[in-house]
VOGU-3710 file (C-alpha; in Angstrom, 3 decimals, decimal comma):
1> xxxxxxxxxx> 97,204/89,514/111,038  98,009/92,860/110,897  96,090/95,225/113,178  96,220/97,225/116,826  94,251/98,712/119,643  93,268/101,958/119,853  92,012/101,805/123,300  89,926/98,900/123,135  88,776/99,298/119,333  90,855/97,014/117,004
11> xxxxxxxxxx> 92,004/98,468/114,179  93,543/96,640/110,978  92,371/94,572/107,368  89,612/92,446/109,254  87,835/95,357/111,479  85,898/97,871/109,761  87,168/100,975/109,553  87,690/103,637/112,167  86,447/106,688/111,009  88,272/110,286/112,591
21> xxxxxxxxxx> 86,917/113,454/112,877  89,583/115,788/112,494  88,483/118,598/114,774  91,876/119,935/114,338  91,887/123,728/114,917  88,278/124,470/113,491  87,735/125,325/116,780  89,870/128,395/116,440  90,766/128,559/120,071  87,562/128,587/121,210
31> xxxxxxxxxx> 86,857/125,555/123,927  83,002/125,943/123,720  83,536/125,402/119,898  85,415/122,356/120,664  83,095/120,969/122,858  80,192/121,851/120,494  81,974/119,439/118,190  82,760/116,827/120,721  78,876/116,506/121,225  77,959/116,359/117,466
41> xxxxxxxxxx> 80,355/114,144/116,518  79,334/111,579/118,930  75,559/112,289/117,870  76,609/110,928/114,335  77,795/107,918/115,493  81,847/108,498/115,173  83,998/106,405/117,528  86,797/108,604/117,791  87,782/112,873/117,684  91,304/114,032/117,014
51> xxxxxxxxxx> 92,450/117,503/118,245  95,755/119,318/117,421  98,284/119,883/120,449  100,132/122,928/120,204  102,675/123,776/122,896  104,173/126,878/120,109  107,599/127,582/121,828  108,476/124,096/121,858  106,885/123,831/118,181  108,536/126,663/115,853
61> xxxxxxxxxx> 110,267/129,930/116,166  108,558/133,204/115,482  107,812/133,595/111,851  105,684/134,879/108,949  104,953/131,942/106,715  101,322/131,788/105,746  100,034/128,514/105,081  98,798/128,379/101,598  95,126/127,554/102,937  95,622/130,401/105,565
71> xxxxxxxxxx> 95,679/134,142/104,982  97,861/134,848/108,333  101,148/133,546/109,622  101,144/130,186/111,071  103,115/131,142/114,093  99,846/133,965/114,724  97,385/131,050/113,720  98,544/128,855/116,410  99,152/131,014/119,287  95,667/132,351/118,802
81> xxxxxxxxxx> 94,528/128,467/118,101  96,189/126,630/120,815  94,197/125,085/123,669  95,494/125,182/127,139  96,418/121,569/128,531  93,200/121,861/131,213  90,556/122,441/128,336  92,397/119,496/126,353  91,582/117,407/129,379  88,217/118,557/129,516
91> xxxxxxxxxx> 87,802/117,943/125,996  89,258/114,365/126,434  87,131/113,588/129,075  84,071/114,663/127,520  84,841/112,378/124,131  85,083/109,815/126,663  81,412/110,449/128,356  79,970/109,830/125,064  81,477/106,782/123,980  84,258/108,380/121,974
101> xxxxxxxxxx> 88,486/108,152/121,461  89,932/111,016/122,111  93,065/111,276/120,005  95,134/114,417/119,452  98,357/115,627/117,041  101,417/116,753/118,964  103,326/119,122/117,205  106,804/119,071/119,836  107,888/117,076/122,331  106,089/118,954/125,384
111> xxxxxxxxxx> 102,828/118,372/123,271  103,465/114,426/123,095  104,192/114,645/126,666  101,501/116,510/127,870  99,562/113,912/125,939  100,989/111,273/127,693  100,272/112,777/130,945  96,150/112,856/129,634  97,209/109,073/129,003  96,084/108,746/125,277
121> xxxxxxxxxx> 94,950/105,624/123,100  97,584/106,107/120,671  99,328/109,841/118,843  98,223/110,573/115,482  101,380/112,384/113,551  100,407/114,923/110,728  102,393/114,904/107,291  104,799/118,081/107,893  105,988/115,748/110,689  106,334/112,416/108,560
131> xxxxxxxxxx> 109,963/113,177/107,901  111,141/114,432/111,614  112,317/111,238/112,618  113,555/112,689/116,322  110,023/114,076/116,774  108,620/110,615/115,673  111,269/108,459/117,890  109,997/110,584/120,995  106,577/109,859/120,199  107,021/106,532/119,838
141> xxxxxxxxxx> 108,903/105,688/122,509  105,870/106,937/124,692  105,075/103,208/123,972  101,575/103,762/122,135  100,394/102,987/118,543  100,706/105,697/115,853  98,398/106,709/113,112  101,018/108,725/110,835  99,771/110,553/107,907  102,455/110,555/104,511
151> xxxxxxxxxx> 101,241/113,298/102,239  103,873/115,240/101,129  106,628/112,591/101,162  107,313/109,504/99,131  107,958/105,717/99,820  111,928/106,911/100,919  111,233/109,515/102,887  108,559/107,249/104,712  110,800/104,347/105,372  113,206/105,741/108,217
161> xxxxxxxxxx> 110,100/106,832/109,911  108,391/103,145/109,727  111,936/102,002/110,746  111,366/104,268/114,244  108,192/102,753/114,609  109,132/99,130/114,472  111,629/99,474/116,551  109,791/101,102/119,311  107,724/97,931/119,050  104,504/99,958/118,669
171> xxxxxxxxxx> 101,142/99,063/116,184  101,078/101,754/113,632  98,812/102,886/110,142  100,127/104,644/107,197  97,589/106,831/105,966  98,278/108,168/102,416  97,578/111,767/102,228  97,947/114,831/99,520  98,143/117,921/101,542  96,212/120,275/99,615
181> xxxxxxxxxx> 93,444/122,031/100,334  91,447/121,486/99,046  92,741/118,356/97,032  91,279/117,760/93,414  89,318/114,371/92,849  92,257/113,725/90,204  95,061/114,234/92,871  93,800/112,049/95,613  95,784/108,923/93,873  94,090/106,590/95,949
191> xxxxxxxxxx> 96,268/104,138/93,857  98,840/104,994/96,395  97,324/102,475/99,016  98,844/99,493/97,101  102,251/101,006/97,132  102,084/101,718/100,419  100,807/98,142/101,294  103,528/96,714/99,370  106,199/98,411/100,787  105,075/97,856/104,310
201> xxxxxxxxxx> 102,860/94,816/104,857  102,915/95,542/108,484  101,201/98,323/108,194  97,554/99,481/108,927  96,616/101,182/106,112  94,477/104,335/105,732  93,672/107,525/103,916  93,813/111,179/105,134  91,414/113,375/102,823  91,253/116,682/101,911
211> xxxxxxxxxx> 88,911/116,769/99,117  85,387/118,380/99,416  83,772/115,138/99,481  82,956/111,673/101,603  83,703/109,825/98,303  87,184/109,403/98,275  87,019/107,724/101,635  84,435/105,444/100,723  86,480/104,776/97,519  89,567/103,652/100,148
221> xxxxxxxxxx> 87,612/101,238/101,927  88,105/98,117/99,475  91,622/99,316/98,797  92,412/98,536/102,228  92,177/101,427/104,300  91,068/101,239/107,718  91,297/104,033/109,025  89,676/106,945/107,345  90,291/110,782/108,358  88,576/114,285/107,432
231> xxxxxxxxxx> 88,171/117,276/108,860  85,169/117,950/111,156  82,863/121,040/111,492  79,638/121,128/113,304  79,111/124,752/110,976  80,529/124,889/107,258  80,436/129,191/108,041  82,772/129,144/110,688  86,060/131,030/110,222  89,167/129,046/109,426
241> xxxxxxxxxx> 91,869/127,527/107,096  90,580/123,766/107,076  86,813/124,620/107,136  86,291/124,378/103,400  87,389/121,039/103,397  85,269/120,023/106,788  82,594/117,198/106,326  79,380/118,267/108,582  77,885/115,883/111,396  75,331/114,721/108,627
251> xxxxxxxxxx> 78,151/113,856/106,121  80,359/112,005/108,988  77,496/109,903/109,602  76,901/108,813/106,201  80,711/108,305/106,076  80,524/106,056/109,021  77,375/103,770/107,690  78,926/103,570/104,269  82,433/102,322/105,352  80,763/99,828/107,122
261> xxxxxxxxxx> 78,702/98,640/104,990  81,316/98,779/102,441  83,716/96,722/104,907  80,611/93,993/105,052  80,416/93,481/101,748  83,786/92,931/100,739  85,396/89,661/100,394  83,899/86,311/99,110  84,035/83,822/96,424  81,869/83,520/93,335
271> xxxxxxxxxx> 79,839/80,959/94,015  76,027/79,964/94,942  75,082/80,639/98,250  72,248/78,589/99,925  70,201/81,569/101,049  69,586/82,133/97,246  67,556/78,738/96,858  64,267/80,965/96,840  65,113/83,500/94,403  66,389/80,593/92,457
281> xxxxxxxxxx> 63,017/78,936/92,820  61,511/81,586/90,947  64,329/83,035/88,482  65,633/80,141/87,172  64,203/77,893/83,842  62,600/74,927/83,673  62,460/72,602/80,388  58,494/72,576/79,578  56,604/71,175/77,305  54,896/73,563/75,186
291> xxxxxxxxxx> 52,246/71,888/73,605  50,623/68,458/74,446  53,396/65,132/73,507  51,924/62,004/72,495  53,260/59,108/74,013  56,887/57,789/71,779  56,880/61,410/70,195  60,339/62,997/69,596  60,491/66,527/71,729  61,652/69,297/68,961
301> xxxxxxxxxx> 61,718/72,854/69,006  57,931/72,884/68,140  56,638/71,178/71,402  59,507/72,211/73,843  61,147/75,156/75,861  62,647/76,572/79,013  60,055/78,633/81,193  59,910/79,919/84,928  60,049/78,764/87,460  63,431/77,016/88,530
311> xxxxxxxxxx> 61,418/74,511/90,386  61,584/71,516/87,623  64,036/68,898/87,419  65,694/69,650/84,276  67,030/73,061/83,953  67,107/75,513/80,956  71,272/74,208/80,494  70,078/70,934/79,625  67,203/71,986/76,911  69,403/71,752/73,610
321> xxxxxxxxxx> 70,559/68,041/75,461  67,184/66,871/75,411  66,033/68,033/71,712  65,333/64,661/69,383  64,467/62,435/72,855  61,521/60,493/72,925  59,008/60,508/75,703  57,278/57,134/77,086  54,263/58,617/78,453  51,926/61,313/76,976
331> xxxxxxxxxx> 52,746/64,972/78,366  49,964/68,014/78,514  51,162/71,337/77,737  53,147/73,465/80,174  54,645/69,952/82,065  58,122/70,232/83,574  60,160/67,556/82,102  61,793/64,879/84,046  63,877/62,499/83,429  61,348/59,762/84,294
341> xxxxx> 59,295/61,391/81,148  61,758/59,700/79,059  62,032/56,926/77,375  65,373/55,878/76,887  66,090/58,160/80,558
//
């Protein structure tokens, strides 16, 4: 079966899914921010918090690209953004006093090193970086699973990267992604799962969403993804590019009893389970007499029917079976047939 370990958490088709809140940069460069977030997630019962590492020399050169979410360069964004390698330890080692993964982005090679060096559960790999196939090789040859996010490139572009990965010999999930912020209902294509599943069976599969909403999420849970990712804000007013498409603590935690129950309920045959032997009790038909049958009278139409409950020995299926049959002893009104009541039975 296909699955890994983040940690100690298995993740994969027959686990329910792992639910990460992207804390990303919302904290914008602010550690008690972060930590804020740390705390709430964990008091809405998420298992795991993802971070951004951003070493920004080893990352880009100087520029002025704004992001299109973003009304200020990226290069600006980040060096304002980026948290120093002690707070990312503090912040690692507080997810892990309350229960939680700690799992961060790294953006270079120094950031997937200095991840290594906080020893993390596995490296989460954004979209931009789904097609840098040195950056992933690095990564993965740090010898722990991936979580790679796809948006923005296609089944071929996503190939030489899952090549890397199996390679390296490391557990990894493909989580389909549309990188826009926010992304209309219309453009999530959560049809994409399939594809993805199709083209690489040994794959985790999960979804990376940037819509406004739990929903889509929720929607990706019987399509197979188990791993499910949004962006995280204890405060919907704070400043920042991914903020407007931040769940709240009270939305993660609905997004984390929903998945699971979702995951619980999926699977099984059509068929009659024992444990519904009382409702059938009451719900089903019995054949009844409804009004008193002499002794050698024919049953018709007139003097027979199907009523509740399911408790008789002749169900409602058999009632057209049992029209023109003659009964050997007399029957009182509201009696539920048996065979015995029958005279050729």
């Amino acid at each position: 079966m296909v699955e890994f370990f983040v940690g100690t958490r298995p993740v994969g088709p027959a686990h329910p899914p792992l639910v990460v809140a992207e804390i990303g940069i919302n904290h914008d460069g602010d550690p008690a921010k972060a930590h804020r977030m740390v705390d709430d997630a964990a008091d809405a019962g998420l298992e795991c918090v993802k971070f951004q590492t951003h070493v920004v020399d080893d990352e880009m050169v100087p520029n002025d690209v704004v992001p299109g979410n973003a009304d200020e360069p990226i290069y600006a964004m980040m060096r304002r953004c980026a948290l120093p390698a002690s707070v990312e330890r503090e912040l690692k080692a507080h997810a892990e006093e309350r229960g939680m993964v700690f799992l961060s982005t790294p953006f270079s090679r120094a950031a997937a090193d200095r991840l290594a060096e906080l020893d993390v559960a596995a490296y989460k790999i954004g979209s931009g970086e789904c097609n840098n196939y040195p950056l992933i090789e690095h990564i993965a040859g740090l010898g722990k699973p991936v979580v790679l996010s796809t948006g923005m490139n296609d089944i071929a572009a996503i190939a030489p990267a899952v090549a890397v990965l199996r390679a390296a010999g490391v557990g990894f999930a493909l989580l389909h992604c549309t990188s826009l912020y926010p992304t209309p209902p219309e453009l999530v294509r959560l049809g994409a799962l399939a594809e993805l599943g199709a083209a690489f069976p040994d794959a985790v599969l999960g979804l990376s969403d940037h819509t406004t909403s739990i929903y889509p999420c929720l929607g990706a849970v019987p399509l197979g993804a188990r791993v499910l990712e949004r962006h995280f804000t204890s405060d919907p007013g704070w400043p920042g590019p991914d903020i407007p498409v931040s769940s709240t603590p009270a939305e993660f935690a609905e997004l984390v009893t929903g998945s699971r129950l979702i995951h619980a309920a999926l699977g099984g045959t059509k068929e009659v389970l024992a444990a519904e032997q009382p409702t059938i009790d009451f719900a089903y038909a019995s054949v009844v007499t409804i009004a008193p049958v002499a002794a050698g009278d024919v049953l018709t139409a007139a003097n027979l029917w199907v009523k509740r409950p399911g408790t008789g020995e002749l169900r409602a299926a058999e009632y057209p079976t049992l029209l023109g049959r003659r009964v050997r002893v007399a029957l009182p009104t509201d009696h539920q047939l048996s065979p015995g009541d029958l005279a050729d039975g």
